[in-house]
VMD Tcl script that builds the backbone (N, CA, C; Angstrom):
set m [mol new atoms 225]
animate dup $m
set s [atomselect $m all]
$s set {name element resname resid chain x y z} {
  {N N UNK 1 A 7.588 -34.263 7.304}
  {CA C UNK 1 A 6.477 -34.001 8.195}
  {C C UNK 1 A 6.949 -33.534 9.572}
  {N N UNK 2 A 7.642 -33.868 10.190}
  {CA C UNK 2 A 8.369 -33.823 11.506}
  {C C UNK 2 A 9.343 -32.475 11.214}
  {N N UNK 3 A 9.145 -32.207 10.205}
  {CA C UNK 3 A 9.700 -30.254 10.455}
  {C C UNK 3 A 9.316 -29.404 10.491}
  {N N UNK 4 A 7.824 -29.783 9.568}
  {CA C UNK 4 A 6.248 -28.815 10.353}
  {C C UNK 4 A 6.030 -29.080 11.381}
  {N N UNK 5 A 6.163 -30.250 12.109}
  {CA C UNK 5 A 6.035 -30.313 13.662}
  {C C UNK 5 A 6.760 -29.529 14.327}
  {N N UNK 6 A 7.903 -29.537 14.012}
  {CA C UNK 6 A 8.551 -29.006 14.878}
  {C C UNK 6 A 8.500 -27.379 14.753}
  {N N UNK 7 A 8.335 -27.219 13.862}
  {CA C UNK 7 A 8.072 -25.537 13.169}
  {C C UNK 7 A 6.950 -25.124 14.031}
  {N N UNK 8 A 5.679 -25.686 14.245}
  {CA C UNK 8 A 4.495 -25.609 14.454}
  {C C UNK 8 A 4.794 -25.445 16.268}
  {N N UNK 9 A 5.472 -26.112 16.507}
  {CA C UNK 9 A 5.982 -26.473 18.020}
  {C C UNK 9 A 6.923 -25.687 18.652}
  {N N UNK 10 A 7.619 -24.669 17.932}
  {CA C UNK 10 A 8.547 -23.988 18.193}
  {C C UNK 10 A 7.800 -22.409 18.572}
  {N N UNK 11 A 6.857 -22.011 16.993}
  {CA C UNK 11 A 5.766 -21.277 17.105}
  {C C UNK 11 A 5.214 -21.335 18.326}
  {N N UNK 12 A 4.239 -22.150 18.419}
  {CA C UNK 12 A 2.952 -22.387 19.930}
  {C C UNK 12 A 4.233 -22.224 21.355}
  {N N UNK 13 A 5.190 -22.323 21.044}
  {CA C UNK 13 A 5.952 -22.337 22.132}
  {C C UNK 13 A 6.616 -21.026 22.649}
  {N N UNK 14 A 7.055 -20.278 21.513}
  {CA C UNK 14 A 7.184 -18.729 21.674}
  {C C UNK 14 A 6.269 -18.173 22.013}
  {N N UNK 15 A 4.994 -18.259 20.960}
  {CA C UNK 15 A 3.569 -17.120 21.681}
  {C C UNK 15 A 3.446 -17.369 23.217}
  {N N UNK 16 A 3.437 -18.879 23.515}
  {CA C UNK 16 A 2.879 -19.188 24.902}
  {C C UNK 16 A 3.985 -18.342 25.947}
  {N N UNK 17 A 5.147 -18.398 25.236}
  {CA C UNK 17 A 5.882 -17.615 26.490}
  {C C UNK 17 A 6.065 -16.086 26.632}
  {N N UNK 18 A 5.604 -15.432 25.497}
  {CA C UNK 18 A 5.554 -14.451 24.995}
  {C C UNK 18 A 4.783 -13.882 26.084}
  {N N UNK 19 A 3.289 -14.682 26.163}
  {CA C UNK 19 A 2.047 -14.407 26.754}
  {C C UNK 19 A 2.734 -14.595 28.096}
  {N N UNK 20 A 3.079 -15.317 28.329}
  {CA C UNK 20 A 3.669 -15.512 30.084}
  {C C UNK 20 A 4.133 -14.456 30.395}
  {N N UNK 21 A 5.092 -14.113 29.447}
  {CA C UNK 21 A 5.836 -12.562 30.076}
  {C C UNK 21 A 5.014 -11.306 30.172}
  {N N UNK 22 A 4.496 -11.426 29.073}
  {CA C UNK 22 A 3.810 -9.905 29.077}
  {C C UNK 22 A 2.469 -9.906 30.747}
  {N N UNK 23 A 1.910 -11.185 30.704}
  {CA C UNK 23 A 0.825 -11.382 31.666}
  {C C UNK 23 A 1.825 -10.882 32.901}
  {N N UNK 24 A 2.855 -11.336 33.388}
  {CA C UNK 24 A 3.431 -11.188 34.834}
  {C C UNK 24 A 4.086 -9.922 34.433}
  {N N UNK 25 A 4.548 -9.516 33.272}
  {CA C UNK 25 A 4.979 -8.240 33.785}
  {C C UNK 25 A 4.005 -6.540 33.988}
  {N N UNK 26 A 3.160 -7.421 33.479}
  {CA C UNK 26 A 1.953 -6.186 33.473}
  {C C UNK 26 A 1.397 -5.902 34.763}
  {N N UNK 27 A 1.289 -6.867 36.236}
  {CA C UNK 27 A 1.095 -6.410 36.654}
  {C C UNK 27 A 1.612 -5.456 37.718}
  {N N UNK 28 A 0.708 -4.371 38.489}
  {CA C UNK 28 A 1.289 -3.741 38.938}
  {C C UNK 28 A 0.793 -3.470 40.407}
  {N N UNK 29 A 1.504 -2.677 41.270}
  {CA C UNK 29 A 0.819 -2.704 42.591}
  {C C UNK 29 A 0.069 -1.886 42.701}
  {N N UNK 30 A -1.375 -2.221 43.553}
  {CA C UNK 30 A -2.435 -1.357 43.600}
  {C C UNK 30 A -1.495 0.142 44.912}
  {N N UNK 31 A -1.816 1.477 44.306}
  {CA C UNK 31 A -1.797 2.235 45.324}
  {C C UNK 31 A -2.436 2.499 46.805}
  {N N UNK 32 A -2.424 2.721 47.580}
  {CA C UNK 32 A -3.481 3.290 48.496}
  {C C UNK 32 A -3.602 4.296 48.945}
  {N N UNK 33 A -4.701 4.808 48.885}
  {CA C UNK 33 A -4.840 6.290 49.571}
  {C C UNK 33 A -4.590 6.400 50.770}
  {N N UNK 34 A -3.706 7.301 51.044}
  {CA C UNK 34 A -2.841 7.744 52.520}
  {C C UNK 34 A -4.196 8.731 53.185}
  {N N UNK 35 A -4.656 8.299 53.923}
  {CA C UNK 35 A -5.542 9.410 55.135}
  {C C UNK 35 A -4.353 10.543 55.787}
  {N N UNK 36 A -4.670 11.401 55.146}
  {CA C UNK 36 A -4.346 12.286 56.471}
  {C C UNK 36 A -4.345 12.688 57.346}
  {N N UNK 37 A -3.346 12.861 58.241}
  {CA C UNK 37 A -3.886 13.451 59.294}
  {C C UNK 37 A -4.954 14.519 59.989}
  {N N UNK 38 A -6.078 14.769 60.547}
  {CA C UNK 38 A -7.240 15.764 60.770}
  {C C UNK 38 A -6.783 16.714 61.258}
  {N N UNK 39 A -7.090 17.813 60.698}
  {CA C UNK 39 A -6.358 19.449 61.602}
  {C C UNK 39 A -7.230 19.279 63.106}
  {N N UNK 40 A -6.702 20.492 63.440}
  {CA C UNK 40 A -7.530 20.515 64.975}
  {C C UNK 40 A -9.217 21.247 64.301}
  {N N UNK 41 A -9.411 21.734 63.516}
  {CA C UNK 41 A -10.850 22.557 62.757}
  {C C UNK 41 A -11.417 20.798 63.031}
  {N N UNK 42 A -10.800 20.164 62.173}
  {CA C UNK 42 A -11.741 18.654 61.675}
  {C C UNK 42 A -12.090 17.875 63.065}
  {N N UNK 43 A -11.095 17.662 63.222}
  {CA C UNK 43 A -11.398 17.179 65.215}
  {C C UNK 43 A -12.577 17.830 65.837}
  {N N UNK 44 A -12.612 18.834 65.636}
  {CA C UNK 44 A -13.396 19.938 66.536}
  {C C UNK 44 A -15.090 19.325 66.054}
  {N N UNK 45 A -15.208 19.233 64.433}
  {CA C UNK 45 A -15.993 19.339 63.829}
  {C C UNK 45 A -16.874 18.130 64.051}
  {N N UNK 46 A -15.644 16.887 64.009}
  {CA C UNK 46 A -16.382 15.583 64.429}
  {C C UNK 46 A -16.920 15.255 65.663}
  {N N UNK 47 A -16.128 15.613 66.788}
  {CA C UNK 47 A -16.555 15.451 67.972}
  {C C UNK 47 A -17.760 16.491 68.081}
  {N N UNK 48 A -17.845 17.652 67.875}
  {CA C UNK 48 A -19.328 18.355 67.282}
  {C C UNK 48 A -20.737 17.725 66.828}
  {N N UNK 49 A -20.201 16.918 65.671}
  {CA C UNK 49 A -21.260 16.145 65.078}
  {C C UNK 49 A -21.573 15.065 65.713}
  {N N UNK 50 A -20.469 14.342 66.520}
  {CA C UNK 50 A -20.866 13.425 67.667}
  {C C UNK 50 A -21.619 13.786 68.906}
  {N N UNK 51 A -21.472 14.492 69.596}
  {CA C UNK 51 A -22.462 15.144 70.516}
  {C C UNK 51 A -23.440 15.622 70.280}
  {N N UNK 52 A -23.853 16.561 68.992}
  {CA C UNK 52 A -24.769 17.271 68.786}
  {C C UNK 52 A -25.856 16.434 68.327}
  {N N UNK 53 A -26.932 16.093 68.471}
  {CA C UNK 53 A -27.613 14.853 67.969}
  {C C UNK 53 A -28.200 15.712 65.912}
  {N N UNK 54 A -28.412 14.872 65.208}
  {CA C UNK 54 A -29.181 15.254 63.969}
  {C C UNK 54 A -30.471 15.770 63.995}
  {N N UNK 55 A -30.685 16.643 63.246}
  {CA C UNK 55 A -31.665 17.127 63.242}
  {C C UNK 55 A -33.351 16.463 62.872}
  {N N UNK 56 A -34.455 16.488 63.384}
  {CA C UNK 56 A -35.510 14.933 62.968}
  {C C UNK 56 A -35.858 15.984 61.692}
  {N N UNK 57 A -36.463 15.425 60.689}
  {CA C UNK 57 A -36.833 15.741 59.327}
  {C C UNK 57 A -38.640 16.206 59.863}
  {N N UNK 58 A -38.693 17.493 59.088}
  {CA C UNK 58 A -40.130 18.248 59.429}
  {C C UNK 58 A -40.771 17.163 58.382}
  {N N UNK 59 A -42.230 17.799 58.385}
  {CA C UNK 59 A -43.586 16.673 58.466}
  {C C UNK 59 A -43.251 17.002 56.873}
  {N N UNK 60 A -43.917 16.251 56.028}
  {CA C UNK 60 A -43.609 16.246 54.698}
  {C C UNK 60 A -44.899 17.518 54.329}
  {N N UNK 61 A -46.043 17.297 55.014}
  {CA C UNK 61 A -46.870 18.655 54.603}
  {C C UNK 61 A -45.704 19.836 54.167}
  {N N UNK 62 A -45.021 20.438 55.981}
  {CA C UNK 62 A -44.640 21.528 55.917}
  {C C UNK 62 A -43.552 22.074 54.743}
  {N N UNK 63 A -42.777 20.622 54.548}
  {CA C UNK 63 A -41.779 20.940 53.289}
  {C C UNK 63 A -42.815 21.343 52.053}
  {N N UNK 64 A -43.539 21.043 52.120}
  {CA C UNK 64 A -44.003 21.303 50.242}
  {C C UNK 64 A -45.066 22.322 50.233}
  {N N UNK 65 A -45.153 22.562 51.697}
  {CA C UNK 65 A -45.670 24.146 51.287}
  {C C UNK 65 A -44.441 24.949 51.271}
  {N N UNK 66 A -43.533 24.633 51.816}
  {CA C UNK 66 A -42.729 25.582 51.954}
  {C C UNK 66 A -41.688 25.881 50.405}
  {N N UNK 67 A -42.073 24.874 49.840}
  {CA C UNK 67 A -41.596 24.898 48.223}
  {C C UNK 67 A -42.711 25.184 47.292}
  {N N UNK 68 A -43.861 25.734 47.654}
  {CA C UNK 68 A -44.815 25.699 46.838}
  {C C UNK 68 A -44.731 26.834 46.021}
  {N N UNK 69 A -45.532 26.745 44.720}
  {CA C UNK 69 A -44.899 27.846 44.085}
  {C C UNK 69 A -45.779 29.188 44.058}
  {N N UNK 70 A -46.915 29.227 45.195}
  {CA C UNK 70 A -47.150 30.343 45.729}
  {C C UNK 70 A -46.233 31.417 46.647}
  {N N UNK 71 A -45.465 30.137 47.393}
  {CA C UNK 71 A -44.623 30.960 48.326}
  {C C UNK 71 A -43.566 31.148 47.434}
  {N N UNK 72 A -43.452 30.625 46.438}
  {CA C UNK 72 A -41.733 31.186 45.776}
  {C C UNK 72 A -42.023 32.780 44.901}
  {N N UNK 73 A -43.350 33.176 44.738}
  {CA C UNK 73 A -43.471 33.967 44.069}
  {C C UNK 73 A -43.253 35.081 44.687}
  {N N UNK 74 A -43.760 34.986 45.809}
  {CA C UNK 74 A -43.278 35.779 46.895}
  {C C UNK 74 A -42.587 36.596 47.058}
  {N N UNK 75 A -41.407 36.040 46.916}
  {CA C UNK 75 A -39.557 36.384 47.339}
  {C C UNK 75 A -39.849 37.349 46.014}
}
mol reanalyze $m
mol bondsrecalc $m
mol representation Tube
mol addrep $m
């Protein structure tokens, strides 16, 4: 009886370390995305969009005439 134990014990004892190894060696280091540096165009562009205020959104009437499909026939 005590050599199936030990058989049985030798088994559960390999898988378990088996699993240990494979778990720690799998992992890996996350990358990170490197920012680049901004040309002078991009600089230009942001400080642009910072000063320049956004534009306010027209009245919802005027958009959907302006998509209506009278006026598209138009063109």
């Amino acid at each position: 009886m005590s050599a199936i134990g030990d058989f049985v014990k030798g088994v559960v004892n390999d898988v378990l370390q088996d699993m240990l190894r494979k778990a720690s060696a799998s992992k890996r280091a996350k990358r990170r995305k490197r920012t680049t540096t901004p040309t002078a165009a991009e600089r230009l562009r942001r400080l642009e969009r910072m000063v320049k205020p956004a534009k306010r959104q027209t009245s919802r009437r005027k958009t959907v005439r302006a998509r209506s499909k009278a006026k598209r026939r138009s063109y």
